[in-house]
N, CA, C and O of each residue as an XYZ file, in Angstrom:
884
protein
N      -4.398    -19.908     -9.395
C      -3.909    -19.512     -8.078
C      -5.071    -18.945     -7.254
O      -5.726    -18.064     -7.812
N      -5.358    -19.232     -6.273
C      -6.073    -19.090     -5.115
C      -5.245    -18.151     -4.036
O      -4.051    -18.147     -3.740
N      -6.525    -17.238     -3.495
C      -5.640    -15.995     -2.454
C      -7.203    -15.417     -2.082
O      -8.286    -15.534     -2.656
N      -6.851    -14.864     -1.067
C      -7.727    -13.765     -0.149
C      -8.112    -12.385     -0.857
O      -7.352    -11.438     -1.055
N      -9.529    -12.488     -1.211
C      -9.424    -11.575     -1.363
C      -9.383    -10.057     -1.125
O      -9.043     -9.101     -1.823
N      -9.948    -10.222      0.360
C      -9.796     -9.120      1.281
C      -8.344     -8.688      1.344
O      -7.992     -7.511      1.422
N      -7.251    -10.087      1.288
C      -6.136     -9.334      1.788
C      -5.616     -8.664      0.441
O      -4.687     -7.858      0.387
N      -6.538     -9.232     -0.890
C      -5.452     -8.415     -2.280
C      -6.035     -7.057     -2.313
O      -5.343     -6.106     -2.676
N      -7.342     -6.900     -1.933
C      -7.929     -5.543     -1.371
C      -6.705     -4.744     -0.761
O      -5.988     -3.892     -1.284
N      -6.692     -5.392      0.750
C      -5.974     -4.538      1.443
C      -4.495     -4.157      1.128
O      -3.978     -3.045      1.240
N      -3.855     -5.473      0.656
C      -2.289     -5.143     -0.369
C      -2.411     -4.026     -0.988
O      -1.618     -3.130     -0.699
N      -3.522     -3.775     -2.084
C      -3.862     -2.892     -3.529
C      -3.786     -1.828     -2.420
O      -2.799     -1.164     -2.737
N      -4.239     -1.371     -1.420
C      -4.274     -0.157     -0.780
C      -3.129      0.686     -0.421
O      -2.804      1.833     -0.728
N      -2.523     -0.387      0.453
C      -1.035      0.235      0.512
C      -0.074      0.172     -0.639
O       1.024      0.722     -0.731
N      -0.522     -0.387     -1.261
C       0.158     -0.020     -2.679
C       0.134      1.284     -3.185
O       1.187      1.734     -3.638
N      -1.104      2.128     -3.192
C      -2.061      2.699     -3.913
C      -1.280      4.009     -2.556
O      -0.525      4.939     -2.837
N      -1.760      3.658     -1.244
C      -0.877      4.806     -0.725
C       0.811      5.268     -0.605
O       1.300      6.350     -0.279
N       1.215      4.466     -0.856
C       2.354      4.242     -1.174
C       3.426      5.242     -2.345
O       4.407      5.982     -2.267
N       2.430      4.652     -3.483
C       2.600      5.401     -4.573
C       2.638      6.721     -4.329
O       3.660      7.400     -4.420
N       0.852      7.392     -3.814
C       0.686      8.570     -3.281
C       1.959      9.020     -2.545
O       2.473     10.079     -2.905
N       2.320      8.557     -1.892
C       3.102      9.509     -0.810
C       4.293      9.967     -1.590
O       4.793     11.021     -1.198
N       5.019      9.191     -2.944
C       6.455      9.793     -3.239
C       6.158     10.774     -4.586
O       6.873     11.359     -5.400
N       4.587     10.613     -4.346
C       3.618     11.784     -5.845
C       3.804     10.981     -6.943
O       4.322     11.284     -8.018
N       3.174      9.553     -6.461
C       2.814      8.673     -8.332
C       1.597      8.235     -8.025
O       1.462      7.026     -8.211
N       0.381      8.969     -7.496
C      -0.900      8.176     -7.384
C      -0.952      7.853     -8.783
O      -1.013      6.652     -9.043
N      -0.939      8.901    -10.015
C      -1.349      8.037    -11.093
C      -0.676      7.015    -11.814
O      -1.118      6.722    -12.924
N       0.307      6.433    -11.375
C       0.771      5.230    -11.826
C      -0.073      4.015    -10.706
O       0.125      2.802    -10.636
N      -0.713      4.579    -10.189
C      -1.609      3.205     -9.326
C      -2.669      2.716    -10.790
O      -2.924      1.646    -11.344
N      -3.008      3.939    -10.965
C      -4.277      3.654    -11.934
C      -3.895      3.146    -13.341
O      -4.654      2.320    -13.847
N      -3.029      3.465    -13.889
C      -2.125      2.282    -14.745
C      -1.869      0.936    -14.519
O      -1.981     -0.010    -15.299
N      -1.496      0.964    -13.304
C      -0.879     -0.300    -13.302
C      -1.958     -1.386    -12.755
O      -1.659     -2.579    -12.722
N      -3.319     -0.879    -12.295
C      -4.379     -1.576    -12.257
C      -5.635     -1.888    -12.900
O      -6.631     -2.535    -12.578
N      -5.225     -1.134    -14.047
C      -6.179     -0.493    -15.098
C      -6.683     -2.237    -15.777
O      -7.822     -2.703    -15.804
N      -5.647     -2.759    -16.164
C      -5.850     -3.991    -16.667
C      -5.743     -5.530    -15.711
O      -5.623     -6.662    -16.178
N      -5.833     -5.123    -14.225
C      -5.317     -6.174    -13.369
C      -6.356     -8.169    -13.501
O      -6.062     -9.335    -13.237
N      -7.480     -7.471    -14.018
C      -8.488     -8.442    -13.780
C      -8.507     -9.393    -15.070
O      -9.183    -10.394    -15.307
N      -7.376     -8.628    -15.934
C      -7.196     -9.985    -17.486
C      -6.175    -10.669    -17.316
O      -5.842    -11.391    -18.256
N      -5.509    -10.671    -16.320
C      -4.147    -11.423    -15.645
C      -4.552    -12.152    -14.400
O      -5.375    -11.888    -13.523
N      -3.637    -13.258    -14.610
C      -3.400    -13.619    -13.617
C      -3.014    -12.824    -12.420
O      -2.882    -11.603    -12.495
N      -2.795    -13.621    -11.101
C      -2.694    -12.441     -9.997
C      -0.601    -13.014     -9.933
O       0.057    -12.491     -9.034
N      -0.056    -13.752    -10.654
C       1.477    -13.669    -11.052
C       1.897    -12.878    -12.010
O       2.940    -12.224    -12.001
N       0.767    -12.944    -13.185
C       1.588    -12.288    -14.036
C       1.246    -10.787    -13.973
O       2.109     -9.997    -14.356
N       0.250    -10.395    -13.595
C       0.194     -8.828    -12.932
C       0.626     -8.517    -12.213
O       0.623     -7.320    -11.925
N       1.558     -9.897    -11.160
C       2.535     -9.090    -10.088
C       3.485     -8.977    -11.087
O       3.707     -7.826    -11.464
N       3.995     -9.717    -11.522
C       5.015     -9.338    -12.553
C       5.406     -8.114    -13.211
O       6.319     -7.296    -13.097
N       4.143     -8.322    -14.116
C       4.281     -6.537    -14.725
C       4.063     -5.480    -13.651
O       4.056     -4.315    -14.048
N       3.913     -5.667    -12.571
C       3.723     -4.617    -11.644
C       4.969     -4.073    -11.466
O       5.248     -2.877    -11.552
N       6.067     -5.418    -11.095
C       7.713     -5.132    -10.348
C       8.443     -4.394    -12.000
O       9.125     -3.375    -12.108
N       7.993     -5.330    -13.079
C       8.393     -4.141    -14.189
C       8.191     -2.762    -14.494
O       8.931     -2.074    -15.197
N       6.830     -2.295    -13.751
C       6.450     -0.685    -14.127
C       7.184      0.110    -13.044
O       7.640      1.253    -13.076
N       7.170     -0.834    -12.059
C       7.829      0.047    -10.829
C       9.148      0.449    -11.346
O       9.488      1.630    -11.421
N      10.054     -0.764    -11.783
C      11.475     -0.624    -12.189
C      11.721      0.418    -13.307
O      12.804      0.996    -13.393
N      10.537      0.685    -14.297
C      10.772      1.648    -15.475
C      10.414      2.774    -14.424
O      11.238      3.677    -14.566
N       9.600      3.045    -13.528
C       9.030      4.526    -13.448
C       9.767      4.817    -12.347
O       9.682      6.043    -12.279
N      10.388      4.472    -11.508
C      10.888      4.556     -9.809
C      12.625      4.622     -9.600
O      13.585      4.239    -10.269
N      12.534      4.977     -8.941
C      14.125      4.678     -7.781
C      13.535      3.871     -7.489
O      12.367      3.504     -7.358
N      15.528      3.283     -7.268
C      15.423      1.974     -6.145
C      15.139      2.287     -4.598
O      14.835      1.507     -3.696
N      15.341      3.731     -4.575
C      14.432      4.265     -2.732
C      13.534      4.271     -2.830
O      13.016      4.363     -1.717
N      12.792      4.221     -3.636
C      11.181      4.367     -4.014
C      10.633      2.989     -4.234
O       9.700      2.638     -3.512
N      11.092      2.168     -5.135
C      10.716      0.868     -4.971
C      10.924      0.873     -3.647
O       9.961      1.574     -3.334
N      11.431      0.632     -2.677
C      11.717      0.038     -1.623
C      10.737      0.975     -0.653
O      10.083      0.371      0.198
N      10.641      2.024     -0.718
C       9.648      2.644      0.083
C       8.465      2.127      0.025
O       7.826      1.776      1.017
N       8.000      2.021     -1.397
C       6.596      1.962     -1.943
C       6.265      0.057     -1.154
O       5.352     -0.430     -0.488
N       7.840     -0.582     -1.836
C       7.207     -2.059     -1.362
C       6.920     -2.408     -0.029
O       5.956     -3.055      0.380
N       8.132     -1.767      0.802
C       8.299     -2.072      2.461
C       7.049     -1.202      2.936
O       6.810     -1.270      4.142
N       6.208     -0.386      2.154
C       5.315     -0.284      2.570
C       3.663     -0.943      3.025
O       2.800     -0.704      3.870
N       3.970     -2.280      1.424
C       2.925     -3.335      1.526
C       2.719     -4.342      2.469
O       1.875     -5.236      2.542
N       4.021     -3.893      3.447
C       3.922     -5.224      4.469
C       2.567     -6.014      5.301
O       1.513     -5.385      5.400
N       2.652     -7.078      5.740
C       2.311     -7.064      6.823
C       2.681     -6.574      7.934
O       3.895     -6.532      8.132
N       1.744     -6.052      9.006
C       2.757     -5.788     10.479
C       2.047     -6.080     11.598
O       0.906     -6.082     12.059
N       2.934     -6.273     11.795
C       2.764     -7.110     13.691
C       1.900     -6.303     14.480
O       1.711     -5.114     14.222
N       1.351     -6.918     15.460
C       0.472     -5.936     16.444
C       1.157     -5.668     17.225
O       2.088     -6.378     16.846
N       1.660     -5.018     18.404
C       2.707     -4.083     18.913
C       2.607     -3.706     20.040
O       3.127     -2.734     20.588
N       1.537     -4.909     20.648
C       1.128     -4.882     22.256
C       2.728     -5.466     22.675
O       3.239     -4.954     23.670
N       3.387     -6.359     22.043
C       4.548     -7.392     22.842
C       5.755     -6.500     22.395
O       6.932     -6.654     22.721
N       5.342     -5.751     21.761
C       6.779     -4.549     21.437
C       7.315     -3.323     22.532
O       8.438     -2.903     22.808
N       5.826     -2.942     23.049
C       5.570     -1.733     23.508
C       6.669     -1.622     24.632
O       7.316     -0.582     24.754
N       6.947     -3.138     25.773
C       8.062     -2.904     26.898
C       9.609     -2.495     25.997
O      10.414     -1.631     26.348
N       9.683     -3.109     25.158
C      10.482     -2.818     24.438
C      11.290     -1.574     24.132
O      12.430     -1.137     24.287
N      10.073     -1.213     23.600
C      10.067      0.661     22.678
C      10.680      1.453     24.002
O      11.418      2.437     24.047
N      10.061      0.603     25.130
C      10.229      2.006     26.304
C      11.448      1.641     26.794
O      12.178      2.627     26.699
N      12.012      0.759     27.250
C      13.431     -0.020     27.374
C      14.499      0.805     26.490
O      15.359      1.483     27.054
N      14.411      0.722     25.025
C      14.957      1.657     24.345
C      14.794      3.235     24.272
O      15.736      3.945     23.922
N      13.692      3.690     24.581
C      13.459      5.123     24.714
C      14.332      5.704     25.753
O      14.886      6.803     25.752
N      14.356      4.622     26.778
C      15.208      4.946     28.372
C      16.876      4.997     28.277
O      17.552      5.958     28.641
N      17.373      3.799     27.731
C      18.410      3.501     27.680
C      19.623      3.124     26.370
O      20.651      2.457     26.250
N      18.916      3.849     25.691
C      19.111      3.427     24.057
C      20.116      2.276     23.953
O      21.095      2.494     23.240
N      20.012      0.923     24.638
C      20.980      0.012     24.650
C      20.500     -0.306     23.478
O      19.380      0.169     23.291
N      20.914     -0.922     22.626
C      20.636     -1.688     21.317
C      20.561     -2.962     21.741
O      19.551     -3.523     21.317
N      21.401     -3.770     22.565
C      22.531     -4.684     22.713
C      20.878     -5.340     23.583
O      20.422     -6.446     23.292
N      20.382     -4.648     24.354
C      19.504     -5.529     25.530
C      18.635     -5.378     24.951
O      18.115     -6.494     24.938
N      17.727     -4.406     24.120
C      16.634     -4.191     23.251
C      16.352     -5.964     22.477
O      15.550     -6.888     22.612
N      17.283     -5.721     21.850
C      17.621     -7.036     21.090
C      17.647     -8.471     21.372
O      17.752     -9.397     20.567
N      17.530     -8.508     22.681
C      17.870     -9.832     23.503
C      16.396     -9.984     23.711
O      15.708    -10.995     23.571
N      15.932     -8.365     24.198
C      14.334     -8.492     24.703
C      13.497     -8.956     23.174
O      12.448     -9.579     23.337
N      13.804     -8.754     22.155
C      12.638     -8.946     21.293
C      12.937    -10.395     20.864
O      12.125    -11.147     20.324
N      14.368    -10.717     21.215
C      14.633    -12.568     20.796
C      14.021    -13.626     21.663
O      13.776    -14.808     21.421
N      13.817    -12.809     22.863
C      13.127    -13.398     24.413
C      11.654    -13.810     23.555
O      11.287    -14.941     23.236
N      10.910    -12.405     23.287
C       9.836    -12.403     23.130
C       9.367    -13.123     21.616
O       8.229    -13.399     21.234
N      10.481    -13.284     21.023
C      10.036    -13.786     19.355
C       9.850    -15.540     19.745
O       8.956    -16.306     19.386
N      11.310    -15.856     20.786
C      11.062    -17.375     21.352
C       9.960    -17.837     21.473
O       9.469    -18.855     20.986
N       9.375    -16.760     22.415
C       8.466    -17.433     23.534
C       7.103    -17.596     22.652
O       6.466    -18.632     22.840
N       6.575    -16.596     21.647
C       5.654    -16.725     20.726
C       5.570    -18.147     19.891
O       4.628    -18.897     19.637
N       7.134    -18.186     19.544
C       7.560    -18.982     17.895
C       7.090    -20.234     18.634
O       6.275    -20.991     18.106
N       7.549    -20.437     19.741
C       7.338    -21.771     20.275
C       6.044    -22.550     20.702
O       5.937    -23.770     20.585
N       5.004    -21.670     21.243
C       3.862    -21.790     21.234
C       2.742    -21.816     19.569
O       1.828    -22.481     19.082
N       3.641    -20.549     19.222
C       2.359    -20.622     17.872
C       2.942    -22.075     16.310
O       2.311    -22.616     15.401
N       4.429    -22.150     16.792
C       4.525    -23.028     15.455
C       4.831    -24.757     16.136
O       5.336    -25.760     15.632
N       4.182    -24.434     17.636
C       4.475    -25.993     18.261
C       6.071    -26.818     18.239
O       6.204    -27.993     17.897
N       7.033    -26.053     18.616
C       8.499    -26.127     18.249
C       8.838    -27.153     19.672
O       8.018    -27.150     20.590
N      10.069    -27.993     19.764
C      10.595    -28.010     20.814
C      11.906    -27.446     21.066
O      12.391    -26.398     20.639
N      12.568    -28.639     22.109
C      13.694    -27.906     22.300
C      14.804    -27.800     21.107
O      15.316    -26.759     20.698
N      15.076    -29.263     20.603
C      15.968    -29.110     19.517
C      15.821    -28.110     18.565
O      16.731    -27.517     17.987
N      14.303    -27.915     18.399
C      13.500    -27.014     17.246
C      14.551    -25.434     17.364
O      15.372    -24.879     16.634
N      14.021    -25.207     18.543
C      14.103    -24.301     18.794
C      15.831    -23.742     18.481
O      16.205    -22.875     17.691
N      16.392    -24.330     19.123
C      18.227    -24.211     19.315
C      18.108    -24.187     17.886
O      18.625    -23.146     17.483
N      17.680    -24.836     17.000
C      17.978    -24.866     15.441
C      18.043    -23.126     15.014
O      18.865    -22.503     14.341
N      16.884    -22.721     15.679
C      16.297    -21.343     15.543
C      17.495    -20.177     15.656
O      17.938    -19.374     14.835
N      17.803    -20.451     17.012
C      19.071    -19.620     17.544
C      20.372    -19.806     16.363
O      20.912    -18.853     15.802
N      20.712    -21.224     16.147
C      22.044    -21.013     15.789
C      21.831    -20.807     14.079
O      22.958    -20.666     13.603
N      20.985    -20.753     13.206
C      20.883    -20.142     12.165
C      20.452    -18.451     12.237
O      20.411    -17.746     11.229
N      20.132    -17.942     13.670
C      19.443    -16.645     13.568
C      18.049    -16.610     12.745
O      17.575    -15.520     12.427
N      17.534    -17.573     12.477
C      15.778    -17.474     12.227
C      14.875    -16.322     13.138
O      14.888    -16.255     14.367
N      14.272    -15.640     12.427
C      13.344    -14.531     13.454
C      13.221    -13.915     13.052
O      13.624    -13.758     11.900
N      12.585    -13.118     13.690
C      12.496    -11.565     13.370
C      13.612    -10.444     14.280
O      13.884     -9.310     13.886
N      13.979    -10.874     15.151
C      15.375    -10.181     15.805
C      16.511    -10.029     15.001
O      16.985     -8.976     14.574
N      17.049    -11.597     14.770
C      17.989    -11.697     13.828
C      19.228    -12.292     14.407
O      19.072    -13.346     15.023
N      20.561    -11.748     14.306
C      21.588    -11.590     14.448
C      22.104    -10.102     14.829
O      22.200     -9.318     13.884
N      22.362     -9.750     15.806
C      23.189     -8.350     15.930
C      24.534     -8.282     15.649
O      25.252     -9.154     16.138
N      25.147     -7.209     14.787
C      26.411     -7.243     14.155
C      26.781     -5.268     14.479
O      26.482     -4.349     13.717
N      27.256     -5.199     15.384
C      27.360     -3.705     15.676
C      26.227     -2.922     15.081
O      25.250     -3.420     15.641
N      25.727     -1.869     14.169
C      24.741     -1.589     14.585
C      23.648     -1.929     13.296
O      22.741     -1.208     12.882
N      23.970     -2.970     12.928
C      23.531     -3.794     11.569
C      22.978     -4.721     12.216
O      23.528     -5.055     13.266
N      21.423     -5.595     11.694
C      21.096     -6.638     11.771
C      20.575     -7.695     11.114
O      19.402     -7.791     10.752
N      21.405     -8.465     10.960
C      20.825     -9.772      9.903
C      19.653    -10.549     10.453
O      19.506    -10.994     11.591
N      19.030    -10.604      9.642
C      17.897    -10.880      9.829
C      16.989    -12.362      8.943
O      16.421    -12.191      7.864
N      17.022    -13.643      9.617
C      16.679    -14.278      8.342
C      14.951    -15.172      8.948
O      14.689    -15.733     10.011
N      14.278    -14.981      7.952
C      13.108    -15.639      7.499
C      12.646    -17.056      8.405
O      12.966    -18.048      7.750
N      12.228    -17.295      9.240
C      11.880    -18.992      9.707
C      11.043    -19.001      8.501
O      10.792    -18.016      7.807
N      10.463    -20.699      8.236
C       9.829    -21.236      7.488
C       8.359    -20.986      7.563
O       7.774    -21.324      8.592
N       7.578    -20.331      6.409
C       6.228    -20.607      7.047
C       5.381    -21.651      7.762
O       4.745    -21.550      8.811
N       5.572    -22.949      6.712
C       5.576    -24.164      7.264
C       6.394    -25.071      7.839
O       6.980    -25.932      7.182
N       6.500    -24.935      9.192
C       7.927    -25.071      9.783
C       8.281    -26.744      9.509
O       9.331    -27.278      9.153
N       7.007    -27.291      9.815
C       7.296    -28.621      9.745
C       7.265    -29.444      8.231
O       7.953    -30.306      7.685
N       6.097    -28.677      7.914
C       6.035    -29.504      6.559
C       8.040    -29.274      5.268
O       8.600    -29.836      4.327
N       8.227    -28.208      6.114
C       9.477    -27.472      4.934
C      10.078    -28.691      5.338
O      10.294    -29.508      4.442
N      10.561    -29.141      7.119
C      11.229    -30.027      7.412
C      11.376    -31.628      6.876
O      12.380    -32.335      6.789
N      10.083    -31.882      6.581
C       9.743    -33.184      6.199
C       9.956    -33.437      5.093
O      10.169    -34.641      4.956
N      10.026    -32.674      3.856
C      10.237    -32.845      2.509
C      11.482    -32.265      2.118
O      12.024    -31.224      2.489
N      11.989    -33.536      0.922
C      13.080    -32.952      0.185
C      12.954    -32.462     -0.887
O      13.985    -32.236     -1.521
N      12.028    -32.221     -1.306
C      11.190    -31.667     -2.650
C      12.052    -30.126     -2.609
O      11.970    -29.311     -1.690
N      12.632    -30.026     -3.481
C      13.382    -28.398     -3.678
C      12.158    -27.721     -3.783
O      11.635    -27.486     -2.693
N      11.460    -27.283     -4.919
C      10.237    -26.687     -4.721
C       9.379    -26.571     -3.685
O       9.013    -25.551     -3.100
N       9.040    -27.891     -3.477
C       8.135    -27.816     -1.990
C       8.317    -26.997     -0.805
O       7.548    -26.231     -0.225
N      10.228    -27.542     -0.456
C      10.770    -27.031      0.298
C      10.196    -25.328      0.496
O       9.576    -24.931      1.482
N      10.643    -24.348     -0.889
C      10.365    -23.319     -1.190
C       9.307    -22.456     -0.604
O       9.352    -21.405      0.035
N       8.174    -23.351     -1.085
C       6.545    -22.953     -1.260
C       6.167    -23.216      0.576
O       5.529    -22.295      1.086
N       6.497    -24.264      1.394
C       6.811    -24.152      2.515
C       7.408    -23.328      3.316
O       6.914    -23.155      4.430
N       8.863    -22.479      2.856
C       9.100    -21.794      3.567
C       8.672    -20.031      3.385
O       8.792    -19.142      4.228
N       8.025    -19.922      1.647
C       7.370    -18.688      1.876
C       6.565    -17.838      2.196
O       5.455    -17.970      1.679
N       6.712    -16.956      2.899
C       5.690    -16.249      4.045
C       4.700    -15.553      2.934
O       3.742    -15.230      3.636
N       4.380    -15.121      1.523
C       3.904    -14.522      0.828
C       2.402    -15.120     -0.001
O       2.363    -15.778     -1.041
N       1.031    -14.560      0.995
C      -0.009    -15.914      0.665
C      -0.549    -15.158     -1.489
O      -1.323    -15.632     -2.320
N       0.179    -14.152     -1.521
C       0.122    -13.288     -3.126
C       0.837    -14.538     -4.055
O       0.209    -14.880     -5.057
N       1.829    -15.068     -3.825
C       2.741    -15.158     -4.841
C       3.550    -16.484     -4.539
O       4.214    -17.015     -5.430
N       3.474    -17.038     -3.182
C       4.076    -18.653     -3.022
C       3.887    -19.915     -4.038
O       4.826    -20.674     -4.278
N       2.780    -20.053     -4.532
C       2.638    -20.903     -5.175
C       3.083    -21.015     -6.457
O       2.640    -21.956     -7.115
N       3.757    -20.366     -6.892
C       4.826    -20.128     -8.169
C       6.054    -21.052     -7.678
O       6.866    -21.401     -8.535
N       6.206    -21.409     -6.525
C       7.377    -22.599     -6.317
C       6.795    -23.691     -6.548
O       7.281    -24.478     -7.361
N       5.461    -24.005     -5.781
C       4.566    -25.036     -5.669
C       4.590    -25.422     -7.554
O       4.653    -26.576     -7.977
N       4.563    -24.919     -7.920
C       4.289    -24.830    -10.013
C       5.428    -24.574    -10.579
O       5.370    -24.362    -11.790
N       6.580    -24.523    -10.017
C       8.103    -24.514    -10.612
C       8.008    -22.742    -11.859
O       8.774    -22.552    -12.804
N       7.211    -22.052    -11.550
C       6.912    -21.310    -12.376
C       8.285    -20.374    -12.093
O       9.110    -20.413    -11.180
N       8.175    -19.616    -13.144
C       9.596    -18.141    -13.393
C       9.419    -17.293    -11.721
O       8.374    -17.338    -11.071
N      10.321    -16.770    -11.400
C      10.651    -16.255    -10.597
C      10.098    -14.733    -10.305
O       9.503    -14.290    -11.287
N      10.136    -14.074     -9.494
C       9.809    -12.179     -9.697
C      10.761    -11.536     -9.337
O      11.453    -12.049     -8.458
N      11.117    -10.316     -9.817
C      12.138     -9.250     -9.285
C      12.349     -9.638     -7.958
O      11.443    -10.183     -7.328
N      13.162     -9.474     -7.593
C      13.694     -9.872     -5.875
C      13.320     -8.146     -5.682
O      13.675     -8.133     -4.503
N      13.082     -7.363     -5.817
C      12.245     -5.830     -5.427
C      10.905     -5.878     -4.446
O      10.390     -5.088     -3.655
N      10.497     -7.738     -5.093
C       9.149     -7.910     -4.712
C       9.464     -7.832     -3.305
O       9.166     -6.823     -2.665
N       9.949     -8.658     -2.860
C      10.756     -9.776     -1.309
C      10.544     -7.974     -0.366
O      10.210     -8.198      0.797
N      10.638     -6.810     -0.579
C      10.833     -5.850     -0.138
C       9.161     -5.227      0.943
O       8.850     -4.386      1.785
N       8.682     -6.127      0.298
C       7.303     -6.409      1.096
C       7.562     -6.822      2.440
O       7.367     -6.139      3.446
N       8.153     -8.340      2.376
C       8.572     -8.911      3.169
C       9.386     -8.774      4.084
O       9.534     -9.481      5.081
N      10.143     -7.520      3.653
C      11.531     -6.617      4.444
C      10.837     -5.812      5.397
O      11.237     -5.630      6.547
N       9.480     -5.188      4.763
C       8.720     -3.903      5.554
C       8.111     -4.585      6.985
O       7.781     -3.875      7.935
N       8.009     -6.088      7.000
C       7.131     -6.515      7.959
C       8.527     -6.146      9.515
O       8.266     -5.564     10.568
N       9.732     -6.656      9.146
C      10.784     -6.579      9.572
C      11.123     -4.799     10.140
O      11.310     -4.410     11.293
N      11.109     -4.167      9.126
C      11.033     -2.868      9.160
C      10.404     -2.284     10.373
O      10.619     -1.319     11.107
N       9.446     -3.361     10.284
C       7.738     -2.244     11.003
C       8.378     -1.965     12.324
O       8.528     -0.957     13.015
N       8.769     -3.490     12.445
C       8.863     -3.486     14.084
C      10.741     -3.079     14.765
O      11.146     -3.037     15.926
N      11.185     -2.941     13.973
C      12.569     -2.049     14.549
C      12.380     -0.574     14.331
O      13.095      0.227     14.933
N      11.343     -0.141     13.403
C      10.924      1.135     14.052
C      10.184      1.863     14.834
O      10.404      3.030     15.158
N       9.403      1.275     15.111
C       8.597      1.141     15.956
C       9.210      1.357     17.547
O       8.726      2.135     18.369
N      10.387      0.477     17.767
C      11.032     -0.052     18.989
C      11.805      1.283     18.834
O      11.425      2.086     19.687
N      12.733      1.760     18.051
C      13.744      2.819     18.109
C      13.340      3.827     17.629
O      14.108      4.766     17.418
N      12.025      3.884     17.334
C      10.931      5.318     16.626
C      11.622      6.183     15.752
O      11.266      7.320     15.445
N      12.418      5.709     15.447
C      13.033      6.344     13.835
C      13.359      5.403     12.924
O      13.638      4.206     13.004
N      13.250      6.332     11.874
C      13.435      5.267     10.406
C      14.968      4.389     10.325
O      16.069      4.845     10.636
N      14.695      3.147      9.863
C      15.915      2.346      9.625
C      15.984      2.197      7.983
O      15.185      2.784      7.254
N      17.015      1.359      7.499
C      17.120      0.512      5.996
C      17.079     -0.300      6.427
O      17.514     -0.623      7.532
N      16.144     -1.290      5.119
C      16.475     -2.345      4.923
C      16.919     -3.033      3.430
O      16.497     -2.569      2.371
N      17.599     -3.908      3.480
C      18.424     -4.418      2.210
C      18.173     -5.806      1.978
O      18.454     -6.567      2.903
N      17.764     -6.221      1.070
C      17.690     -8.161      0.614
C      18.782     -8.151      0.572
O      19.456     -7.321     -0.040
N      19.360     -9.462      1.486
C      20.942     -9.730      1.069
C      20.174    -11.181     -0.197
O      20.180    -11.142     -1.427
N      19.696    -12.119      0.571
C      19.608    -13.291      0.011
C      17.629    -13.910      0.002
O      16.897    -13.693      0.966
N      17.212    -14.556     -1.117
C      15.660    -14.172     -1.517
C      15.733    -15.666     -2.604
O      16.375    -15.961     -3.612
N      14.607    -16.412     -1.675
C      14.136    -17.472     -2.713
C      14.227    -16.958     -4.373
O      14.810    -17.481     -5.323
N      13.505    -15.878     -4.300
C      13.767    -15.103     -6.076
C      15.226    -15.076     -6.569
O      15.533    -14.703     -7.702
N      15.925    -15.411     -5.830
C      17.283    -14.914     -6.494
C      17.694    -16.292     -6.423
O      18.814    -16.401     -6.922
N      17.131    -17.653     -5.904
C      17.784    -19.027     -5.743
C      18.506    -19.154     -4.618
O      19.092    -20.227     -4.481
N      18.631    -18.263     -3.689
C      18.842    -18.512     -2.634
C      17.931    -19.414     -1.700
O      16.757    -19.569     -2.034
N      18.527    -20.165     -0.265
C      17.592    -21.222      0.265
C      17.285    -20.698      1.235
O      17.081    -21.576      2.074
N      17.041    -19.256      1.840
C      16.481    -18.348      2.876
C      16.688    -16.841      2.103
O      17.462    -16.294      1.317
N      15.112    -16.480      3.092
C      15.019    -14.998      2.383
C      16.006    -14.502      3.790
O      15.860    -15.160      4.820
N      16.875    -13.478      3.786
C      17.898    -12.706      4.707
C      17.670    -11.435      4.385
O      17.765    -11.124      3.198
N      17.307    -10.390      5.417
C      17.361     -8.898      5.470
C      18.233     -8.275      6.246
O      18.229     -8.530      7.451
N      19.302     -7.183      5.613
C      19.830     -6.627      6.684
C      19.412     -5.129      7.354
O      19.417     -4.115      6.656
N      19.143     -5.112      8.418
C      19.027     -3.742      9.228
C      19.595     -2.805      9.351
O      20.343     -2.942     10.318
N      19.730     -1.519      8.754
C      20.456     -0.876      9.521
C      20.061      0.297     10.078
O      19.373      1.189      9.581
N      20.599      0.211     11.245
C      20.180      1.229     12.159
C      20.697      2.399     12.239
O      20.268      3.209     13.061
């Protein structure tokens, strides 16, 4: 398996602060003590196992939604203040589906049909609004290539956003704790707190790891 190594740098960090913050720096140093005689699967592996022996499930989820990626927060900022003013939820929400469009369409070369596909599954990062809950589901990394193939696997490895750990579909290989996917929740996370500047949950409803055919997060606010 092939990966960045700057970004397993930068992952290992927020990992590493992560830990720190709920007072387990020294389970960082355990659990990396032996990282370089493993693979970078099967040390994620035993990673989601040490977490599960030593942690809460608030703690897993803190520690993971902490590894996210996150968005830059120039296209958020009208947003944040929209909500600071008027705490509508309802128009907040419309504004970040406006703004997720107008990106998705330019950066993944979508058209119109593309797009409507987008809306009526709720693909994004907005989601679905459900009173003050939001479902939230995954577009494809590879929007087109996922489209073009019927390859179940392929399909998979196409639609996962995770450049650590995708290629375990690509190789039909064993699966990881769906705890992992909680990475993937934090990116989601980042930016509804950000917008409403207080902390939310988030929950895996549904996760390639679990055999499901979209990763789905729900919000709550």
């Amino acid at each position: 398996m092939t990966f960045d190594k700057n970004f397993e740098k930068q992952w290992l960090d927020k990992l590493q602060i992560g830990l720190k913050k709920i007072g387990k720096a020294d389970l960082f140093n355990e659990i990396t003590k032996d990282k370089d005689e493993h693979s970078l699967l099967k040390w994620t592996e035993n990673l989601m196992k040490m977490l599960k022996e030593n942690l809460t499930q608030d703690e897993i989820n803190e520690v993971m939604t902490g590894c996210a990626c996150i968005t830059p927060k120039d296209y958020l900022e009208n947003i944040r203040k929209e909500y600071a003013i008027t705490k509508d939820l309802k128009k907040v929400h419309t504004m970040l589906q406006e703004a997720f469009e107008k990106f998705i369409r330019q950066y993944k070369n979508l058209n119109d049909e593309q797009m409507e596909l987008l809306r009526k599954k709720g693909w994004g990062s907005a989601g679905k609004l459900e009173g003050n809950t939001i479902l939230s589901t995954k577009i494809p990394k590879e929007f087109h290539k996922y489209f073009q193939t019927t390859d179940i696997q392929k399909k998979k490895y196409y639609y996962c956003h995770c450049p650590r750990i995708r290629d375990l579909f690509l190789n039909n290989e064993k699966t990881l704790d769906v705890n992992y996917c909680y990475c993937s929740a934090g990116f989601t996370k980042d930016i509804w707190e950000y917008i409403l500047q207080k902390k939310v949950r988030v929950e895996i409803i549904e996760s390639l790891m679990k055999g499901d055919a979209v990763c789905k997060i729900k919000i709550y606010i």
